[in-house]
Structure formats: structure tokens, C-alpha cells
C-alpha positions as CSV (number, residue, x, y, z in Angstrom):
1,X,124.0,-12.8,-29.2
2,X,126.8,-11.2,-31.5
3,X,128.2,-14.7,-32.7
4,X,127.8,-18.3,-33.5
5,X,130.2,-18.8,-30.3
6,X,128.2,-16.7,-27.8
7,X,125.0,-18.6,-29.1
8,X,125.7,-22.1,-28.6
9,X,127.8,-21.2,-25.3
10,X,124.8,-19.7,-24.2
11,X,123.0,-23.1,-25.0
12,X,125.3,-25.2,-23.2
13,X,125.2,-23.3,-20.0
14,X,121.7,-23.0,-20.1
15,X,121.7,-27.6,-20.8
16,X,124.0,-27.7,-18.4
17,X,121.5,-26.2,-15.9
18,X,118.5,-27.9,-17.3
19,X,120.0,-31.6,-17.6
20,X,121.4,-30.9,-13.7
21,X,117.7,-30.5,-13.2
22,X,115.6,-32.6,-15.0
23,X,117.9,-35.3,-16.1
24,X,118.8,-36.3,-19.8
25,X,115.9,-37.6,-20.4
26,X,113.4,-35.5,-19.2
27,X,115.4,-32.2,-20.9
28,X,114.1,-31.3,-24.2
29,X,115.7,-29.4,-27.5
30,X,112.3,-27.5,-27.3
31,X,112.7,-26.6,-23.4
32,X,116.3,-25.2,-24.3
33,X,115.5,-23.0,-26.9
34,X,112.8,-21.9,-25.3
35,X,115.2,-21.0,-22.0
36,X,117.5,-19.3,-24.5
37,X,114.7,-17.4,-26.3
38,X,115.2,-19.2,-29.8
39,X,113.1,-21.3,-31.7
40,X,112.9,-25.0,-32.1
41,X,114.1,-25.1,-35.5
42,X,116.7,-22.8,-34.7
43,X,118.7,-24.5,-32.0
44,X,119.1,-27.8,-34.7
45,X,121.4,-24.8,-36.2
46,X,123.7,-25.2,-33.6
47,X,123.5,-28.9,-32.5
48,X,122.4,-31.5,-34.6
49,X,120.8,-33.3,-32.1
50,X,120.0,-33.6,-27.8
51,X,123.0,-36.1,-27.7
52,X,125.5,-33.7,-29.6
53,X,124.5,-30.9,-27.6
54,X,125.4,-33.0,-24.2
55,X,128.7,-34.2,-25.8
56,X,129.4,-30.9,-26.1
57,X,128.6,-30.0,-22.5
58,X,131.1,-32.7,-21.3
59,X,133.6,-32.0,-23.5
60,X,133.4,-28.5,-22.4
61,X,133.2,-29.3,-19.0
62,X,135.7,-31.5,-19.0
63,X,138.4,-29.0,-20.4
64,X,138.1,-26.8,-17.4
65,X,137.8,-29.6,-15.3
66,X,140.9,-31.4,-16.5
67,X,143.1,-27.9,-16.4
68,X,142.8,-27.5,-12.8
69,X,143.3,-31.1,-11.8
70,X,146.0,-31.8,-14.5
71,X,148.1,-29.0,-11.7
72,X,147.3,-31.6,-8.9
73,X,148.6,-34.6,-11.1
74,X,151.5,-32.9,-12.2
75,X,152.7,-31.3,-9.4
76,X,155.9,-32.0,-7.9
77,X,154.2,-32.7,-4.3
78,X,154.3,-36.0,-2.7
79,X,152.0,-38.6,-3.5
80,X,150.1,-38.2,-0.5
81,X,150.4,-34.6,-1.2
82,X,148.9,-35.1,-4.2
83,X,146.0,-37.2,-3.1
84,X,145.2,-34.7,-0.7
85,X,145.1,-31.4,-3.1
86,X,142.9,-33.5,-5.7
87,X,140.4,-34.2,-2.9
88,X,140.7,-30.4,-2.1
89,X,140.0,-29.9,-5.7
90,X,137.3,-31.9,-6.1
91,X,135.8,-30.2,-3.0
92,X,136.8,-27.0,-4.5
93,X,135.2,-27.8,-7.9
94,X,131.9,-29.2,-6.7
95,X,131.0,-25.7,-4.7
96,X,131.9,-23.8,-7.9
97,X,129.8,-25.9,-10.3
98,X,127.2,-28.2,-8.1
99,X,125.2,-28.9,-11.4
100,X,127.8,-30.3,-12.9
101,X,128.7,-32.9,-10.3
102,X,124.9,-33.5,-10.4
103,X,124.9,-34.3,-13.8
104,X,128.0,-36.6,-13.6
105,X,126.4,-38.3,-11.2
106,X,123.1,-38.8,-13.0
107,X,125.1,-40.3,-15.7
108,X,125.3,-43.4,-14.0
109,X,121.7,-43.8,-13.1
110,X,119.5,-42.9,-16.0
111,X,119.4,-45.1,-18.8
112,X,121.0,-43.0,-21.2
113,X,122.8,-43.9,-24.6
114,X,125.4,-46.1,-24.0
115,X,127.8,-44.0,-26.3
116,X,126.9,-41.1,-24.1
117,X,128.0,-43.5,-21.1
118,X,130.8,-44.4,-22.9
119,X,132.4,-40.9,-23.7
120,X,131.9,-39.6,-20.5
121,X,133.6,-42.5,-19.0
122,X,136.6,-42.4,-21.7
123,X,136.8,-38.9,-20.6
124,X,137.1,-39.7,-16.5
125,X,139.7,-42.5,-17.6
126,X,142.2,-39.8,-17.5
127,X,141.4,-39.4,-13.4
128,X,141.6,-42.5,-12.7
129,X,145.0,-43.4,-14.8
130,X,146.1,-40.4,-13.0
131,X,145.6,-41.9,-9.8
132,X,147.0,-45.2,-10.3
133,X,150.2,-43.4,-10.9
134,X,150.3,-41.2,-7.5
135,X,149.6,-45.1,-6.1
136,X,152.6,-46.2,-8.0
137,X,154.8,-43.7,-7.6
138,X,153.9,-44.3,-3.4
139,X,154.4,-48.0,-3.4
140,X,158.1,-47.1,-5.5
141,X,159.2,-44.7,-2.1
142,X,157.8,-47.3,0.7
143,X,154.7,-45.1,1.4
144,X,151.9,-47.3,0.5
145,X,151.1,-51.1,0.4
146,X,152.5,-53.1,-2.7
147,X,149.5,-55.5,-2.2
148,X,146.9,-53.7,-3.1
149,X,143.9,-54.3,-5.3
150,X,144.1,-51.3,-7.5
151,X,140.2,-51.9,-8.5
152,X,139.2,-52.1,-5.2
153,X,141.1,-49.0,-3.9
154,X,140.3,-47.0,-6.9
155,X,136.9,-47.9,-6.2
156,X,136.9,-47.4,-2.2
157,X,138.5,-43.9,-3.0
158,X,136.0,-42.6,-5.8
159,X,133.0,-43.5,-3.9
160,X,134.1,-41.9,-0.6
161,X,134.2,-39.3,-2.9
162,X,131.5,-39.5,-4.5
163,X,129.1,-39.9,-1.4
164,X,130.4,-36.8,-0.1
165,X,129.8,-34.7,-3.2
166,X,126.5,-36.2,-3.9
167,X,125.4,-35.5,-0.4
168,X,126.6,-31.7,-0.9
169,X,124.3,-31.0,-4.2
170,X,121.3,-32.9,-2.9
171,X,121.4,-32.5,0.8
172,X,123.9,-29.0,1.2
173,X,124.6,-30.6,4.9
174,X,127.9,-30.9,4.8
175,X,131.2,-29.1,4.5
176,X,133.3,-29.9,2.2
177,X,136.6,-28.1,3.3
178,X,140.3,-29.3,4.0
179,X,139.9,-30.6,7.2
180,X,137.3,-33.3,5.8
181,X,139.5,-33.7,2.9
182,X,142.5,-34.4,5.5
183,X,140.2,-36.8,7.8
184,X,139.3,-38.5,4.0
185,X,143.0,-39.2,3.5
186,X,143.7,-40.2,6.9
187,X,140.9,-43.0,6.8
188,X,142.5,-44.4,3.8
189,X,146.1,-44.0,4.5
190,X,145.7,-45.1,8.2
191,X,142.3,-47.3,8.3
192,X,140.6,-47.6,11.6
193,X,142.4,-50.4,13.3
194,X,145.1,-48.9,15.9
195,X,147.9,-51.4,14.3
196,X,147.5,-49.2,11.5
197,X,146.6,-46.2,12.8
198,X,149.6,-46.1,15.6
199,X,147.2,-44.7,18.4
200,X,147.8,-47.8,20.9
């Protein structure tokens, strides 16, 4: 590698594949520097420690992350508009970085660090304030219910989401394209029941 830089960016992509494999726990400093062709000893260098070295692949991930769904959030598109394109873009990012999502998701089932819990979910905070706000902003213009539970639809919402992305990166059985994306949103805007759905 030429630089300090290159180095430990080279060690976070190769974590970043290796925890979306094995888990936290089961990754070692020693199995990383042996994928990157450096020594034990060496790779201390660069992180201080397993944790720091996954902080740092969050915090990196993140910043991509949050770039391309700040465009959704800040967009001048309706708010069903917007909850439509930052499904897309979840979609979207999920194909382009499936170990990624895999980790995210591994977050909340291994027994990790609780300050390593607690960053990543500090981090995420900024989704889900940003989708409160779409919500908002569509009970303001009569689109959506002004009795909703925000926990509960937050909650609905992400783990739709969730289930579909976790059953893309561990099954692959699925396509996770606009038209799902659009069936998603209709579910949620328009529930099952014909009163709601206006189908009678």
C-alpha cells in the first residue's frame, strides 16, 4: 500500500467482508491481518483495537450510506414520493453492498458491546427522525392519518423492510425492484381492507 489511508481502507473493506461473514464475534484482529497480508502486531498500528476497527466500518459506511439517502429526505417530492424512493434506495443499496446489510442486521442478534449497539443505533436515529418528518409533513397536507402511533408505524415500516432485505442476503429469492417497492407502499398507505383500499 502507498499510504497510511490505502492501508487501513484496505482493512476495513476486508472487516467489512469478514464480520458480514463470521459475525463480530467470531472475526479476529489476527484473521484480518492475515486477509490483508500484515502482521498481527501491525494491524494494532492502525486500530487500537477489534471495536475501533468496527466503529470505523460504520462510521464509514454510514457516510456513503447517509449521502444517498439524505437526496431522498431532502428532496422536494411528496411525502409519499419520498417514502417510495427511500424504499427504492434501500433496495438499491442492499444489491450494491449485501454485506453490509448483513452486518447491520447481525448487530441486533449477537451479543456485542453495548457501546457498539449504541453507536450504530445513534447513527440509524438520523433515518428514523427522517421519517417521522415525511409522516409529519403528510398528516400537515391531509395525506395520512393524524392518529397514528408513530412507534408502531415506524416499527411496521422498518421491519417490512427489513424482512425483505434479510431475505435477499441470506436467501437471494427475491427481487427487490420498484414494483415491490410500490406494492410495499401501497400495503401501508392503503392496508388490506377494501374501505381503505377503495376496491369495493
Amino acid at each position: 500500500m502507498d499510504n497510511v489511508f490505502d492501508t487501513k481502507a484496505k482493512l476495513i473493506e476486508i472487516a467489512t467482508e469478514m464480520f458480514a461473514q463470521n459475525g463480530y464475534e467470531n472475526t479476529s484482529m489476527r484473521e484480518i491481518a492475515e486477509r490483508a497480508g500484515i502482521s498481527k502486531p501491525a494491524i494494532y498500528y492502525y486500530f487500537k483495537s477489534k471495536e475501533e476497527l468496527f466503529l470505523e466500518m460504520l462510521k464509514t459506511t454510514f457516510q456513503k450510506f447517509v449521502k444517498s439517502i439524505d437526496e431522498v429526505f431532502t428532496s422536494d417530492l411528496s411525502p409519499k414520493e419520498k417514502l417510495l424512493n427511500f424504499i427504492i434506495a434501500m433496495f438499491e443499496k442492499t444489491k450494491e453492498k449485501p454485506e453490509i446489510f448483513r452486518i447491520i442486521h447481525s448487530i441486533n442478534l449477537e451479543d456485542i458491546k453495548i457501546d457498539i449497539a449504541l453507536n450504530f443505533r445513534e447513527r440509524f436515529k438520523f433515518i428514523r427522525d427522517n421519517l417521522k418528518k415525511i409522516f409529519d409533513d403528510g398528516v400537515k397536507k391531509g395525506l395520512f392519518r393524524n392518529d397514528i402511533d408513530m412507534d408502531v408505524f415506524l416499527a411496521c415500516f422498518n421491519g417490512a423492510l427489513s424482512l425483505h432485505v434479510l431475505r435477499f442476503i441470506k436467501v437471494g429469492n427475491i427481487e427487490l425492484n420498484r414494483e415491490r417497492a410500490e406494492k410495499i407502499l401501497d400495503l401501508f398507505l392503503n392496508g388490506i381492507s377494501k374501505k381503505y383500499g377503495g376496491k369495493e
